[in-house]
C-alpha positions in Angstrom: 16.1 0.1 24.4 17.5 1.3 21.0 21.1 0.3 20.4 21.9 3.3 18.5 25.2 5.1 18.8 25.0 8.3 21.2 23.9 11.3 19.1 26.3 13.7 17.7 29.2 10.5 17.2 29.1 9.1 13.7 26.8 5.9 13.5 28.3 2.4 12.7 28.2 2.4 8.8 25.4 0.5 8.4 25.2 -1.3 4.4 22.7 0.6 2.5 21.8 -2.7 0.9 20.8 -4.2 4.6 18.5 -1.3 4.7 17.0 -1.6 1.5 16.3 -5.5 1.9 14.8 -4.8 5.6 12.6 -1.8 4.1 11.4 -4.1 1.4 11.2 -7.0 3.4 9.0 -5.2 5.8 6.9 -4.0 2.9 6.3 -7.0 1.1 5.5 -9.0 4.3 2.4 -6.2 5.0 1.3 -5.7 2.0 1.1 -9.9 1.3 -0.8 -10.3 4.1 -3.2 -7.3 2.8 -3.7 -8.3 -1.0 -4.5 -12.1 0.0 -7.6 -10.3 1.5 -7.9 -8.2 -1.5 -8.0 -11.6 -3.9 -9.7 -13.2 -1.1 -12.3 -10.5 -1.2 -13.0 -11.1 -4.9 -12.8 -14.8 -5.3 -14.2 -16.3 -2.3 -15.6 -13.8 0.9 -18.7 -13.5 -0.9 -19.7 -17.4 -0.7 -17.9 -17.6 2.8 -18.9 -14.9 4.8 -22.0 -13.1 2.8 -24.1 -16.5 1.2 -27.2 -15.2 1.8 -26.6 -11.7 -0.5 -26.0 -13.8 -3.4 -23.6 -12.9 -5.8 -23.5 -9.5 -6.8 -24.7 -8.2 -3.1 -21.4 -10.7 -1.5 -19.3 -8.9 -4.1 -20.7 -5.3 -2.8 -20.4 -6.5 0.9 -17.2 -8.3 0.5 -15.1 -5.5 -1.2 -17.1 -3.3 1.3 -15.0 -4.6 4.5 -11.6 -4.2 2.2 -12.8 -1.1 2.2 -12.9 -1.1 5.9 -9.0 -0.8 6.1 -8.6 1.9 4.2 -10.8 3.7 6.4 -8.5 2.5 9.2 -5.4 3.4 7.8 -4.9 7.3 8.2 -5.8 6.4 12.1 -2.6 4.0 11.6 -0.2 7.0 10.4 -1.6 9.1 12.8 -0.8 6.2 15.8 2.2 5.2 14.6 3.4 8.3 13.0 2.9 9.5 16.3 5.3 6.8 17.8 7.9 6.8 15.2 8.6 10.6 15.1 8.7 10.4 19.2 10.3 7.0 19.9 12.1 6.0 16.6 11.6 4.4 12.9 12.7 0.9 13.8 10.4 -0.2 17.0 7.5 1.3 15.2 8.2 -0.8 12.2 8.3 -3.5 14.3 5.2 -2.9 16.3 3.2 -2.8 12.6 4.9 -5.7 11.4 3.5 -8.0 15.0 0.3 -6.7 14.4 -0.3 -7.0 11.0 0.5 -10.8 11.2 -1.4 -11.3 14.3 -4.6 -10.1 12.3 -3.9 -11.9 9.4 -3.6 -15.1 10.6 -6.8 -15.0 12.9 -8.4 -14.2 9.6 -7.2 -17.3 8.0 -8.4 -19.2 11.1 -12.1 -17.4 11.0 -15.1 -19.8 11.1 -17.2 -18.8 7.9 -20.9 -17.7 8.4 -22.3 -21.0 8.1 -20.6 -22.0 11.3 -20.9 -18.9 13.3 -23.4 -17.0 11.9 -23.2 -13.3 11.4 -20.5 -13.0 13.9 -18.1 -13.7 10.8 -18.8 -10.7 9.1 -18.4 -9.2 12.3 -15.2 -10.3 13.4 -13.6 -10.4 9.5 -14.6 -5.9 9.9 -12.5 -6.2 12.7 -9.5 -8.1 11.6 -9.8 -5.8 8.7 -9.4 -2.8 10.5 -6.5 -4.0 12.3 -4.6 -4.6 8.9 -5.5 -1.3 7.9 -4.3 0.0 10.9 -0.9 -1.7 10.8 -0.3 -0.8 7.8 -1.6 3.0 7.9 1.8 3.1 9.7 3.8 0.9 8.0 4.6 2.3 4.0 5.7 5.8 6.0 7.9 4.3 7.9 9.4 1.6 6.0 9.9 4.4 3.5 11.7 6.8 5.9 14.2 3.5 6.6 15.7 4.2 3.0 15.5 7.8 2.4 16.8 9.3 5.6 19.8 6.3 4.7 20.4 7.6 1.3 22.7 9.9 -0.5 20.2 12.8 -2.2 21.6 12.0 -5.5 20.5 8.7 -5.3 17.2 8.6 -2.8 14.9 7.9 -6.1 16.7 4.9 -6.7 16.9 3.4 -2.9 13.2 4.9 -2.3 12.2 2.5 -4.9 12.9 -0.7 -2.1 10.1 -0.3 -0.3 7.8 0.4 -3.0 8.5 -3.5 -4.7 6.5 -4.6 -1.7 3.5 -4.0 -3.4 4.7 -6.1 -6.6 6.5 -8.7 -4.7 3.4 -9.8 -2.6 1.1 -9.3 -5.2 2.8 -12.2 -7.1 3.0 -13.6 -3.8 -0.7 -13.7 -3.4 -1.8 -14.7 -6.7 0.5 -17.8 -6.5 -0.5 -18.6 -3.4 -4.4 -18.8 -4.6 -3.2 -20.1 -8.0 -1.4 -23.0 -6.6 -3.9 -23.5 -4.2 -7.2 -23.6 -6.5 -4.9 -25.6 -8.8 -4.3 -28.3 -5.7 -7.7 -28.5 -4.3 -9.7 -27.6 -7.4 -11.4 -24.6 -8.6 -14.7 -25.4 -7.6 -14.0 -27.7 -4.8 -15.9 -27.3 -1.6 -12.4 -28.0 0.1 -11.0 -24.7 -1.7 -14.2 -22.5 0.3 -13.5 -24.4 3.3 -10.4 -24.4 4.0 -8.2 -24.1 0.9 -8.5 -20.1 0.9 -7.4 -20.0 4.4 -3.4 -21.3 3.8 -2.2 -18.2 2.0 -3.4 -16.1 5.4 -1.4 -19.0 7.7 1.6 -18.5 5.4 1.8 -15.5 6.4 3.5 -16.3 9.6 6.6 -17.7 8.1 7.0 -14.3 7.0 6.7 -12.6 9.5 9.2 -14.3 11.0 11.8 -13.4 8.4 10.8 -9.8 8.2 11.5 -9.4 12.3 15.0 -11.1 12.1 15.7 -8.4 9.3 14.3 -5.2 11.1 15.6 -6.7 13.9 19.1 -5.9 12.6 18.9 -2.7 11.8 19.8 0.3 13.6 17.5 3.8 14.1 17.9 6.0 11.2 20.6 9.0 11.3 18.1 11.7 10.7 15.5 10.3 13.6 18.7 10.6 15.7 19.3 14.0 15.3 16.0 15.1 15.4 15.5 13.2 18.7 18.6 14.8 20.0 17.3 18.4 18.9 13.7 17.3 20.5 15.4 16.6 24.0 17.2 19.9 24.0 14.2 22.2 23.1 11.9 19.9 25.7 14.7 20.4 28.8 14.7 24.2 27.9 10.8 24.7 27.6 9.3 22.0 30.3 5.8 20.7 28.7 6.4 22.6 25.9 6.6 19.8 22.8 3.7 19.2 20.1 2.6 16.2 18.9 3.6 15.1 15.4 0.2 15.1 14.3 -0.4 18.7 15.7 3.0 19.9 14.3 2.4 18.6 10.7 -1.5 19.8 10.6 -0.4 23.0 12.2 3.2 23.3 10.2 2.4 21.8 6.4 -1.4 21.3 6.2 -0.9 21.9 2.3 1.3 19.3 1.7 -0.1 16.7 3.5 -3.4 17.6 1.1 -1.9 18.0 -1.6 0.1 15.2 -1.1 -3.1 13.3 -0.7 -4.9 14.0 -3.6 -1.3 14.0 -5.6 -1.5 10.4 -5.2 -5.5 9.5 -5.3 -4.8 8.0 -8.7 -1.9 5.8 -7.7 -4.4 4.4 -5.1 -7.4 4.0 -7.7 -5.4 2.2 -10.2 -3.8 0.1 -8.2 -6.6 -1.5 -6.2 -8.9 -1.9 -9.4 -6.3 -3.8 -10.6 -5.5 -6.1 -8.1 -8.8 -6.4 -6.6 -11.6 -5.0 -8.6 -10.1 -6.5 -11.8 -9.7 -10.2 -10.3 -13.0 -10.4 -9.7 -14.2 -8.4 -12.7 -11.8 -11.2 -15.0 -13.8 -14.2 -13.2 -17.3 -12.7 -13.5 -19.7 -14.3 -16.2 -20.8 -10.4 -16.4 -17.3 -8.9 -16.7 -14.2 -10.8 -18.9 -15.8 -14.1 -18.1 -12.1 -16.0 -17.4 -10.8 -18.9 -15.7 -9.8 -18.2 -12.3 -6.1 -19.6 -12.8 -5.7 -17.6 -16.2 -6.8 -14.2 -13.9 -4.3 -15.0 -11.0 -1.7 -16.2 -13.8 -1.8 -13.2 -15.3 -1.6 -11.3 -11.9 2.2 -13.2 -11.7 3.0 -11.8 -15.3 1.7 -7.9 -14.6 4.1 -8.1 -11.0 6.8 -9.2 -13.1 6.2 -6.0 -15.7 5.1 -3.0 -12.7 7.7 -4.2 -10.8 10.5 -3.4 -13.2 8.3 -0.1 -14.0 8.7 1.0 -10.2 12.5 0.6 -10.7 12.9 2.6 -13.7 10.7 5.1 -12.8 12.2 5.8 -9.4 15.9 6.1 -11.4 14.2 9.0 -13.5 12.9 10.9 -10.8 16.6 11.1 -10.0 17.3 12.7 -13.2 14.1 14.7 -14.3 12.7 15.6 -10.9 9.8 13.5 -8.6 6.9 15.7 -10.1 7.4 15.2 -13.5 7.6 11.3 -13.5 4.4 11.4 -11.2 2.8 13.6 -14.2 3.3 12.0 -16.9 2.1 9.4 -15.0 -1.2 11.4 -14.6 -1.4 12.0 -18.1 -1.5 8.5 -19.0 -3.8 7.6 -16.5 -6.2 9.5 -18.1 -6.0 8.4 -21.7 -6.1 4.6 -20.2 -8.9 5.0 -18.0 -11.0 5.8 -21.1 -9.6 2.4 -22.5 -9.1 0.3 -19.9 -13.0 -1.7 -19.9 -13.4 -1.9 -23.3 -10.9 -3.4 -24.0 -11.8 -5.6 -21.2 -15.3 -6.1 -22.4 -13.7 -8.1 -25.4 -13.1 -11.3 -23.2 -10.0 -12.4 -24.6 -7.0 -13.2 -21.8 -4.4 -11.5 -24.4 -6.7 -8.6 -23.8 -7.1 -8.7 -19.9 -3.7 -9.3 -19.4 -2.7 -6.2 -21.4 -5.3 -4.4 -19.3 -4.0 -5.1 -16.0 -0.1 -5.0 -16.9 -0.7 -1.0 -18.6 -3.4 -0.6 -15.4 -0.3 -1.4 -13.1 2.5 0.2 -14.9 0.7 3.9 -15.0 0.4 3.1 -11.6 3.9 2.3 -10.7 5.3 5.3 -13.0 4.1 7.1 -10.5 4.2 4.7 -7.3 8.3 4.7 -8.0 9.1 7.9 -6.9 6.7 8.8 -4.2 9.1 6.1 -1.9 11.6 9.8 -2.1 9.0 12.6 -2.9 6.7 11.9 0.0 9.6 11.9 3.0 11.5 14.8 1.1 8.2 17.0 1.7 8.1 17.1 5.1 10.1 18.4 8.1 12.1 15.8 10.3 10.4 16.5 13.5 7.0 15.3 12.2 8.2 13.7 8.6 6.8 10.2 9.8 3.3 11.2 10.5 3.2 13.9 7.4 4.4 11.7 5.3 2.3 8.6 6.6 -1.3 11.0 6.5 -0.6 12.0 2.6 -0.4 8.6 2.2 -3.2 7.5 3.6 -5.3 10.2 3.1 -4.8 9.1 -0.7 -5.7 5.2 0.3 -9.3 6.4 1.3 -9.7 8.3 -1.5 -8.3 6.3 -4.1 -7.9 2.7 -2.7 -11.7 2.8 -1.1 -13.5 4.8 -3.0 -13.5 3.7 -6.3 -13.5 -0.5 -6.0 -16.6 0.2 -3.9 -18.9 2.3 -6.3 -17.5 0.2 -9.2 -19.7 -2.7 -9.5 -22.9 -0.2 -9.0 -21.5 1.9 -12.0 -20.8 -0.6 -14.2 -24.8 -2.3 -13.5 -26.0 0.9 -13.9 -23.8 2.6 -16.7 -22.1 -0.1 -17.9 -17.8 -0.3 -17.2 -17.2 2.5 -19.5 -18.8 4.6 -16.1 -15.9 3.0 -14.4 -13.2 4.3 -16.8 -14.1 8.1 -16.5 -14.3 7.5 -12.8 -10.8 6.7 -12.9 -10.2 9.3 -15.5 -11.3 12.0 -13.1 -8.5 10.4 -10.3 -6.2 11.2 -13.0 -7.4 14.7 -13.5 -7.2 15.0 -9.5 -3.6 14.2 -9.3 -2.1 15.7 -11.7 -3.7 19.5 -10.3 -2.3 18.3 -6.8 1.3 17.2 -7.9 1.3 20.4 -10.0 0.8 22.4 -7.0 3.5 20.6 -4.9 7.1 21.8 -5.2 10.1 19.8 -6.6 11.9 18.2 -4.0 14.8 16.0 -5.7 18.6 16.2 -4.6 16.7 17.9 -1.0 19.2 17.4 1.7 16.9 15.6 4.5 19.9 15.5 6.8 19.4 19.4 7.0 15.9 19.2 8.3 16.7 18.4 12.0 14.7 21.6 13.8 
């Protein structure tokens, strides 16, 4: 049973900064668990689950089940959203949290297909799912924790917490691999055997730390109120309450579009980067680098995007959450046209420029969505609004594009991959433009 103060009395004053650290705690822990498949995907899958494909077919099947959770993940904010505009922000968090590292770890203890045969693939779908699942559920809420905490006037700046997940476990991830590859050897059969497998069984230390910090946390003001408002209207009208899902398709079908395509590009940029890009940086066809220098480099762009989500989330303060997001757009576009070229050169000066501008157009616009996404929707269904926009964008941008890469670039060559992600820029920037402006919004108001 929630804890919470009975509605209508003040809450106990509950430190913003407790919120912020459990909202990025919760954030970092999902997302770690979801990029060590991501690098997992491109450096080692395709010689432990898909041997027989050979190298390019393992890539193509390999990157196809990280596709998998993207698929899974709007069916995640619809679940959850579900849960956590009906029962509350914190148990849901929790709920994605327990399953996320449940499904993580199993992965890490998965028999390859040499041992098991093509049950591997099979199961690894399956575990894949699940993570795409937990965390179809999980950036909503997580990002609800800080902006239904925060003062309008500052909600660009405390929505930025959750969003240094992404950057936090990405450096997370890559060290993990580095320090393992570095330990056992790049080429060592110990690495494919087992070496790979000890970033996924991490994974349960932190876990452990993230509960203890949702733990002690209390449900958000606005969720109370809403709730509050939910139980009166419900006792008036018997049988008479919608589902989340039905009241945001039904209430604010544009924004949860809009919202979606708004931030396809965000998606794209980020997951060629930290996926497509690994693999593209070890490939004797792509940048042709040592595996330590890719995952080095990884570290270094973390570093750089994280600091870029911070600032740009302190702007949208100032000059409003579209226009960060657009020129965000803008530059996407020029880049894209760039990006594999530059690539194509080989050099690691030249890849890690590539991936550290690649990841700072995408946090530029990545910084304030943490506010502009929850400020867009109504109260009574701002969880699963927010969460479908979200994830609506994950399939289209986070899927899409790392799967029909390496067929463009063998067919095209990479400069097909570029104005792919050119046109994701062109996408987003018509949808943002279409959204309206949401900074200093009072959320508190949105309670009916």
């Amino acid at each position: 049973m929630s804890t919470s103060p009975p509605i209508g009395q003040k809450s106990t004053q509950v430190p913003l900064a407790r919120v912020a650290a459990a909202s990025c705690a919760g954030t970092t822990i999902e997302f770690y668990d979801f990029f060590i498949y991501g690098t997992a995907a491109a450096l080692v899958f395709p010689k432990v689950f898909f041997p027989a494909l050979g190298a390019t077919a393992g890539t193509v099947a390999s990157f196809a089940t990280f596709a998998v959770a993207f698929f899974a993940r709007p069916v995640g904010a619809i679940i959850f959203g579900h849960y956590g505009d009906r029962i509350g922000r914190k148990r849901t968090l929790i709920s994605t949290l327990l399953l996320m590292g449940v499904a993580t770890v199993l992965i890490g203890l998965l028999p390859g297909a040499g041992t098991i045969g093509v049950a591997a693939p099979l199961i690894l779908v399956f575990l894949r799912f699940c993570q795409g699942f937990a965390v179809g559920g999980e950036w909503a809420g997580a990002t609800l924790l800080t902006a239904e905490y925060a003062p309008k006037e500052k909600r660009g700046l405390y929505g930025v917490f959750p969003q240094l997940g992404p950057a936090i476990a990405f450096a997370l991830s890559s060290a993990t691999f580095l320090i393992t590859g570095l330990v056992m050897g790049d080429t060592d059969e110990a690495f494919l055997t087992y070496g790979w497998r000890i970033p996924f069984l991490l994974s349960i230390l932190l876990i452990a730390v993230g509960l203890w910090v949702r733990l002690s946390i209390e449900e958000t003001p606005a969720f109370r109120a809403v709730a509050q408002a939910r139980a009166t209207a419900d006792a008036a009208t018997p049988g008479g309450s919608r589902l989340p899902f039905l009241e945001a398709i039904r209430a604010q079908p544009r924004e949860v579009l809009l919202s979606a395509g708004a931030l396809t590009m965000l998606f794209a940029f980020f997951y060629m980067g930290t996926a497509y890009l690994t693999a593209y940086g070890t490939k004797p066809e792509g940048a042709a680098l040592p595996r330590p220098v890719v995952l080095s480099l990884g570290i270094v762009a973390a570093v750089i995007f994280a600091a870029a989500i911070v600032i740009s989330g302190i702007l949208s303060d100032r000059f409003g959450r579209r226009n960060v997001i657009r020129v965000s757009c803008v530059a996407a576009i020029v880049w894209a046209l760039v990006l594999f070229p530059l690539l194509d050169t080989g050099s690691a000066l030249a890849f890690g420029i590539g991936l550290s501008v690649t990841l700072v157009i995408f946090a530029v616009s990545y910084g304030p969505a943490g506010s502009y996404l929850p400020e867009l929707f109504s109260a009574r269904h701002r969880y699963t609004g927010a969460g479908l926009g979200y994830n609506l964008a994950g399939v289209l941008g986070g899927a899409i594009p790392p799967l029909l890469a390496p067929g463009l670039a063998a067919a095209y060559g990479s400069i097909a991959i570029g104005v792919m992600l050119a046109f994701t820029g062109v996408l987003s920037l018509v949808c943002v433009s279409l959204l309206r402006e949401t900074r200093n919004h009072a959320l508190e108001h949105e309670t009916a």
